[in-house]
C-alpha positions in Angstrom: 81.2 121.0 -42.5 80.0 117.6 -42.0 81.0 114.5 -43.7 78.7 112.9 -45.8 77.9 108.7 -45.6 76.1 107.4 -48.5 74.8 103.9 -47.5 73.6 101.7 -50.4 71.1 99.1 -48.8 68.2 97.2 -49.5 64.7 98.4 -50.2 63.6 95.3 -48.4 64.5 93.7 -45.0 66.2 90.1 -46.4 65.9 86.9 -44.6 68.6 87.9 -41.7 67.1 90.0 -38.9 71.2 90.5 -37.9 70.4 92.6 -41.7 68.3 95.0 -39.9 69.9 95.4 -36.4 72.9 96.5 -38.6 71.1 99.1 -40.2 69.5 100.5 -37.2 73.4 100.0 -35.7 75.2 102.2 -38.7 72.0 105.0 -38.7 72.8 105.8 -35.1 76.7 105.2 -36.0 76.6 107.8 -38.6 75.0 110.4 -36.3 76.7 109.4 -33.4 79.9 110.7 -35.3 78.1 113.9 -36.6 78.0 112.9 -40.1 74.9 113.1 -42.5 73.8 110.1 -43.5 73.4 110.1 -47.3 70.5 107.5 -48.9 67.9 106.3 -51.7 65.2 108.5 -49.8 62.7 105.1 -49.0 61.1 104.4 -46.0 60.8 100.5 -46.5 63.4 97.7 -45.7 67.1 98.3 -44.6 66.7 101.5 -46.3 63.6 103.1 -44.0 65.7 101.2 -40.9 69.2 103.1 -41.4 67.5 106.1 -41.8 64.9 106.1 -38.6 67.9 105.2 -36.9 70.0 108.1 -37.8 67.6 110.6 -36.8 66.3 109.1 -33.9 70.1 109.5 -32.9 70.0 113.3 -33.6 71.4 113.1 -37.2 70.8 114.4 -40.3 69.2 112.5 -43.3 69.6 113.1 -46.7 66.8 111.0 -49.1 67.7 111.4 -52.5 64.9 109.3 -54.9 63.8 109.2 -58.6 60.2 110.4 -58.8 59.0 107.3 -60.1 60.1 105.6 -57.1 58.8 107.8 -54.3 55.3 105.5 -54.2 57.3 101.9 -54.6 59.9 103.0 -51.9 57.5 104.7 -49.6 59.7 108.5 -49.8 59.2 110.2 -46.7 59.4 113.2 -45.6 60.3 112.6 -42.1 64.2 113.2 -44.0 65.9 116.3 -42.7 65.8 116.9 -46.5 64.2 114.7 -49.1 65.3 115.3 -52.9 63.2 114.7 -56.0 65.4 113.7 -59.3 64.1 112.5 -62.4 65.9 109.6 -62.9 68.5 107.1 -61.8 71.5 108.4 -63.1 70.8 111.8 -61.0 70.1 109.9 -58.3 73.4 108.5 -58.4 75.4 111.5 -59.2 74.1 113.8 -56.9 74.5 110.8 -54.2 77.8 110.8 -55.0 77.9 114.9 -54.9 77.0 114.4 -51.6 79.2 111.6 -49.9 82.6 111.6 -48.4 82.0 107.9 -48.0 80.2 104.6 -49.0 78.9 101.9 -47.1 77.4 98.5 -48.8 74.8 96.9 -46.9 73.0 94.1 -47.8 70.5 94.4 -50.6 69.7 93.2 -54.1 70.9 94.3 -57.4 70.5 97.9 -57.0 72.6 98.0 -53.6 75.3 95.7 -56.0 75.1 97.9 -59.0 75.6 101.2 -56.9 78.4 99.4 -55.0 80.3 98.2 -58.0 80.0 101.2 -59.7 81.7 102.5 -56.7 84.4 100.4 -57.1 85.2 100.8 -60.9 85.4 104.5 -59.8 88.2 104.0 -57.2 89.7 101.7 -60.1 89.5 104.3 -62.9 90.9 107.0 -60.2 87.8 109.2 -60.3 87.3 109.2 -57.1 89.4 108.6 -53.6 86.3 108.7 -51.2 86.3 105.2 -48.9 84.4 102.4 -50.1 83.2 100.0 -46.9 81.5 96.6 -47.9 79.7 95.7 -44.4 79.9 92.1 -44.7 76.9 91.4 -42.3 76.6 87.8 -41.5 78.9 87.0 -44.5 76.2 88.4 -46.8 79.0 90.1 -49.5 81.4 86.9 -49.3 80.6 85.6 -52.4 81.7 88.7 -54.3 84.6 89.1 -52.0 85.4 85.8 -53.5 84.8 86.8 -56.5 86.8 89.9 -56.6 89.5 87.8 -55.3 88.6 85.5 -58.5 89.5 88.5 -60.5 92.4 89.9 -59.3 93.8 86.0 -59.6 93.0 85.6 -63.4 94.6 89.1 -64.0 91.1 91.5 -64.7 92.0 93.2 -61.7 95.6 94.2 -61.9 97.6 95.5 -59.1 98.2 99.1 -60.4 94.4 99.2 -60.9 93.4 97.9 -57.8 89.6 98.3 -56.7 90.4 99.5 -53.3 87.5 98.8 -50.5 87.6 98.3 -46.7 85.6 95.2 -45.4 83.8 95.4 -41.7 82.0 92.0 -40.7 80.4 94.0 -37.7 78.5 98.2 -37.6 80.9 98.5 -34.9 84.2 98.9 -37.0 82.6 101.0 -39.4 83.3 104.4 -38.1 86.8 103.6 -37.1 87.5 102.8 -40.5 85.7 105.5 -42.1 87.6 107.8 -39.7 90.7 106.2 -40.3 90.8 106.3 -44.4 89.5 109.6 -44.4 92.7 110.6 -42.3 94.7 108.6 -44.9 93.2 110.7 -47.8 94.4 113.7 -46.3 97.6 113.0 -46.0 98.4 111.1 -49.4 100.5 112.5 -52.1 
């Protein structure tokens, strides 16, 4: 059965074009290792780009989008599948239903509110899927600083670490993806 990638990106393309050549990098990544690529279901910004680059490589593409967003985000059905929720919290769930993995892109608060609560899930042990921050052009360092931040004032304690892989280039990602998932299925 394939392995699911949810990627959390932007709805727009930012101020970096190295933003977008990563997201057309990790769409063809994820199909090039016969994953499905799991997403917000848009066609515009990072978002649209991941995608289009995933199945232009062959993969499969899973759009999963609240039915108030379909106009705003452009849902297509170019998708290998395109699924219509009602809300934001389904959204999320069923994202998360459908992922063996998670990979932060740049984006705004959505991509950092989907990402964190990534995080606090690893933290609270709900979950021991990977969590990949792609640190493109040093867009996530400031919250890698300030999780550092945290874990130095004592809110993020050892024995409740939020555990997350960092890749600074696409290239690294499914290595690491690869790698942690091997991890997982070894661990007690």
């Amino acid at each position: 059965m394939k392995r699911g990638v949810c990627v959390y990106c932007g709805s727009s393309l930012g101020g970096d074009p190295r933003y977008a050549e990563a997201a057309d990098e990790l769409g063809a990544a994820i199909a090039g290792m016969g994953a499905r690529l799991v997403f917000g279901g848009g066609d515009r910004g990072l978002m649209g780009r991941v995608a289009r680059a995933a199945m232009d490589a062959g993969g499969e593409v899973v759009g999963i989008i609240p039915k108030f967003l379909k106009e705003r985000e452009q849902a297509s059905h170019a998708w290998s599948e395109l699924v219509e929720v009602d809300n934001m919290h389904q959204r999320k769930q069923l994202m998360f239903d459908r992922a063996d993995a998670f990979v932060a892109l740049p984006g705004g608060v959505g991509t950092l509110e989907e990402l964190v609560e990534q995080l606090t899930w690893v933290q609270l042990e709900r979950h021991r899927k990977p969590v990949l921050i792609a640190d493109i052009a040093g867009f996530w360092r400031p919250l890698l600083t300030l999780m550092a931040h945290m874990r130095m004032e004592g809110f993020i304690r050892e024995e409740f670490e939020a555990r997350y892989l960092v890749a600074e280039k696409v290239a690294d990602v499914p290595e690491m993806l690869t790698l942690a998932w091997d991890r997982a299925a070894i661990a007690p």
